[in-house]
C-alpha positions in Angstrom: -38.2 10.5 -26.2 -38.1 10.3 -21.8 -35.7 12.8 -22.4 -37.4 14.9 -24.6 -40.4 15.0 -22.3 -38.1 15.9 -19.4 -36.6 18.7 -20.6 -39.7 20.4 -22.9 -41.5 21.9 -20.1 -38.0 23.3 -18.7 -37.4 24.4 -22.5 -40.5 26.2 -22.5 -40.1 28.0 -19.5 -36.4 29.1 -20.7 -38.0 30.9 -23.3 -40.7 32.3 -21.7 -38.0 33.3 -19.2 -35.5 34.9 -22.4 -38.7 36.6 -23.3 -39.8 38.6 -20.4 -35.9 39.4 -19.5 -35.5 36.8 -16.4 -32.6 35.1 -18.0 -30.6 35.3 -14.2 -30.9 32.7 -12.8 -33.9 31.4 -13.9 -32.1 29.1 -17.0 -29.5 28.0 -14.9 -31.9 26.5 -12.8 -34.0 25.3 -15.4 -31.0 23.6 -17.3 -30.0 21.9 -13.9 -33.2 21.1 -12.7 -35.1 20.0 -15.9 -39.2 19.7 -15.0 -38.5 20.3 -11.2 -36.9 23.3 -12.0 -40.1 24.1 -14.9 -42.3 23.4 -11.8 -40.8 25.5 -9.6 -40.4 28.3 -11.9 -44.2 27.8 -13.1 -45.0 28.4 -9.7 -42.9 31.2 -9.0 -43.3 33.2 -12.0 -46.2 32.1 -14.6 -49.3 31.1 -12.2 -48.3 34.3 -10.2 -48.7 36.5 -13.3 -52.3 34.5 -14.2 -53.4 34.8 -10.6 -52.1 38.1 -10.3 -52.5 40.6 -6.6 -51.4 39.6 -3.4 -52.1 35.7 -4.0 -49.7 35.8 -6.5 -47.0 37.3 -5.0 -47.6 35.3 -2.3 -47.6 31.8 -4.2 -44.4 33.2 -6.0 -42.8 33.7 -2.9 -43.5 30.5 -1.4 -41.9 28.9 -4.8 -39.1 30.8 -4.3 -38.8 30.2 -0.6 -39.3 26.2 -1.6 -36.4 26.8 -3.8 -34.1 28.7 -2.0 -35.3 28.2 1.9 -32.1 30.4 2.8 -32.2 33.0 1.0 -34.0 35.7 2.7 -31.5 35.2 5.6 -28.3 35.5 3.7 -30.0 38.6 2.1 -30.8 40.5 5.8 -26.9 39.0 6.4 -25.6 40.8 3.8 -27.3 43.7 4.3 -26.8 43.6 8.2 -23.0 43.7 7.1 -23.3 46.6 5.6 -25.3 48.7 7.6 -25.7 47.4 10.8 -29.5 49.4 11.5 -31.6 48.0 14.0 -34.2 47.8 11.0 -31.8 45.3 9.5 -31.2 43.6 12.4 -34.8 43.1 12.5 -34.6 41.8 9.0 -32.2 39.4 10.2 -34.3 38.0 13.1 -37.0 37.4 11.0 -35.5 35.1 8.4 -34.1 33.6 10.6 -37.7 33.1 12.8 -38.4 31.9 9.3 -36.0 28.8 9.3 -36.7 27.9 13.0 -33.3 29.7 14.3 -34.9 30.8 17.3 -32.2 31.1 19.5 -30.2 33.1 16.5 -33.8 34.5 16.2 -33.8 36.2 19.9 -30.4 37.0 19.7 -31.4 39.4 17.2 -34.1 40.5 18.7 -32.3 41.4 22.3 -29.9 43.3 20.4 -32.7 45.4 18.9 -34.3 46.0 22.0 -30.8 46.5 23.9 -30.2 49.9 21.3 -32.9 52.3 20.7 -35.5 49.7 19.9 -36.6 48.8 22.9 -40.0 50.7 22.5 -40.3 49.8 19.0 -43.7 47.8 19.1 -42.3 45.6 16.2 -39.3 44.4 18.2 -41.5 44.3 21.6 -44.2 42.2 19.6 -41.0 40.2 17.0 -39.0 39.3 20.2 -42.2 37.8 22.4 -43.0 35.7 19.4 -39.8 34.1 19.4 -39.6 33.7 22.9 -42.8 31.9 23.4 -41.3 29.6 20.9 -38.4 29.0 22.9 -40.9 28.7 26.1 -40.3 31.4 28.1 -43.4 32.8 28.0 -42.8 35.5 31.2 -40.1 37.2 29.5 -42.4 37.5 26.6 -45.8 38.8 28.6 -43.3 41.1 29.9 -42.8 42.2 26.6 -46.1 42.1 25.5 -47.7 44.0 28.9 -44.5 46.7 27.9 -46.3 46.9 24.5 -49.7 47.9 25.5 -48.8 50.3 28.4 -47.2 52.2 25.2 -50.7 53.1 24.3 -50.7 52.4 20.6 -53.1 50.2 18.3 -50.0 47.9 18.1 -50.7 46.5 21.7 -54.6 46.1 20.4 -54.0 44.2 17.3 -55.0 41.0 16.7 -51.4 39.2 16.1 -50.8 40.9 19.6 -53.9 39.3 21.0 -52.8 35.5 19.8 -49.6 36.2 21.4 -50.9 37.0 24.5 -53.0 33.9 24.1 -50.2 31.7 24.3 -48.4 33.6 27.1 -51.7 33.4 29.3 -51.9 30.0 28.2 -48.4 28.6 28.8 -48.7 30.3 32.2 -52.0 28.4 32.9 -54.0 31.9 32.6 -56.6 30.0 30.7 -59.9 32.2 31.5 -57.6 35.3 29.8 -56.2 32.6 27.4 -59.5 32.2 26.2 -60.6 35.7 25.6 -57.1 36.6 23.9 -57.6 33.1 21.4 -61.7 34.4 20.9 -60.6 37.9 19.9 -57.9 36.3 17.9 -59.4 33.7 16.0 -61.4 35.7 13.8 -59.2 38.5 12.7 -55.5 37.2 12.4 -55.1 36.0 8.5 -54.6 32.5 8.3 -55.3 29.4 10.0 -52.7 29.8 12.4 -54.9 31.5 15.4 -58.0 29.2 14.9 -55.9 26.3 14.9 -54.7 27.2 18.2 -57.9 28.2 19.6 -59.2 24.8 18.8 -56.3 23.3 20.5 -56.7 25.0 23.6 -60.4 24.4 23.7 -59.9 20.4 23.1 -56.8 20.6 25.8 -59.5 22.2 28.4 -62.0 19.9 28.2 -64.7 21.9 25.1 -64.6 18.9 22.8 -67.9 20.4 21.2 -66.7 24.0 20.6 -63.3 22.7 19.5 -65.0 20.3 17.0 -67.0 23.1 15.9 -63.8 25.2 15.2 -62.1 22.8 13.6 -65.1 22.1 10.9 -64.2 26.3 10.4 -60.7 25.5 9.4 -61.4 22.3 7.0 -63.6 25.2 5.0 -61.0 28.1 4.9 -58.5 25.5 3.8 -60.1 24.4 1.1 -60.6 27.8 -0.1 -56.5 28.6 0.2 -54.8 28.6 -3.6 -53.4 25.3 -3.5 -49.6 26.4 -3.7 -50.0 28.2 -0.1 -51.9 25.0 1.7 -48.7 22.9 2.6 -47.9 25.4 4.9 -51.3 26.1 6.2 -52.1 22.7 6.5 -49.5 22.6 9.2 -51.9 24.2 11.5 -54.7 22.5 10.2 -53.1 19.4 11.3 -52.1 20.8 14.8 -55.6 21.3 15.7 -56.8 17.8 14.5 -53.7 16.2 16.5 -55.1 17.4 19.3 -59.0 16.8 18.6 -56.9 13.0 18.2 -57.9 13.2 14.3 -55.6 12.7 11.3 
């Protein structure tokens, strides 16, 4: 009978799977994995159909991505191999960002801006992110200042604004920290730029404002599809490690 109950839920999926033409390689992985691999395929495939538009795709993707954490990067491999493109490369620099390669990460990225990317906003903006992770955050407000003398709405975007945050930040800047983060906060999706805003804010001395922020990001977490809030619940939990919460 335990073994029944293990392998039902995979058995339904396998036919739900047979049904709508996902045979590869989705039964393999349910006959291996049993009810993990009916969880993960639930996840991936069936609550995404329910849920339907961009949530959906994106809860399928962090199933998938749960599943198979490499996977994107030996795609962009493969596909660098082929056709070595700067847009590839990109690709490639990405996944890996993705993993936490940064050093394979910026690698990547010098290489795009060494060709005929190196006015490309996306590799300007892709290569200061990973080099603010890797803490050298003057080569990436070089990067970013290169971005916005080029004029476009790229240097004025939000995502551009949190990274100058943490350049200005990291550099002790905090008076243009704090204007970058405020701009920031609002308009990046996710929890990612308030979390860091109310970091910043407790590490110079607003307690009150940070608190305030944080109360902002226990709400929008609770209304995050519950597949997607591991992840941000890693920022959630940034900002209350520095507020000295848990």
């Amino acid at each position: 009978m335990i073994v029944i109950l293990h392998y039902l839920p995979a058995l339904l999926c396998g036919i739900h799977a047979v049904r709508t033409g996902r045979q590869q390689p989705w039964l393999w992985i349910l006959i291996i994995g049993g009810s993990l691999g009916a969880a993960v395929y639930f996840f991936a495939v069936i609550l995404p159909e329910m849920m339907g538009g961009r949530t959906g795709r994106a809860v399928g993707k962090a199933a998938v991505q749960t599943l198979d954490p490499e996977r994107d990067y030996r795609n962009a491999m493969r596909a660098l191999d082929d056709t070595p493109s700067i847009a590839n490369r990109m690709k490639v620099a990405q996944a890996a960002s993705a993993l936490g390669r940064w050093e394979d990460a910026e690698a990547q990225w010098a290489l795009c801006a060494g060709g005929h990317g190196g006015d490309d906003p996306a590799v300007l903006l892709g290569h200061a992110h990973v080099l603010l992770e890797l803490n050298r955050s003057e080569e990436a407000l070089k990067n970013l200042e290169h971005l916005r003398g080029l004029g476009g709405p790229e240097g004025k975007a939000p995502v551009a604004a949190l990274a100058f945050a943490r350049a200005y930040e990291a550099l002790g800047r905090n008076q243009e920290a704090d204007e970058a983060y405020r701009f920031a906060a609002d308009r990046v999706p996710g929890l990612e730029a308030g979390s860091r805003y109310v970091a910043f804010m407790a590490k110079t001395g607003r307690r009150e404002d940070a608190e305030i922020g944080f109360t902002e990001i226990e709400r929008r977490l609770s209304k995050i599809a519950p597949p997607l809030r591991p992840e941000a619940r890693i920022w959630r939990d940034m900002a209350a490690k520095a507020l000295g919460r848990t």
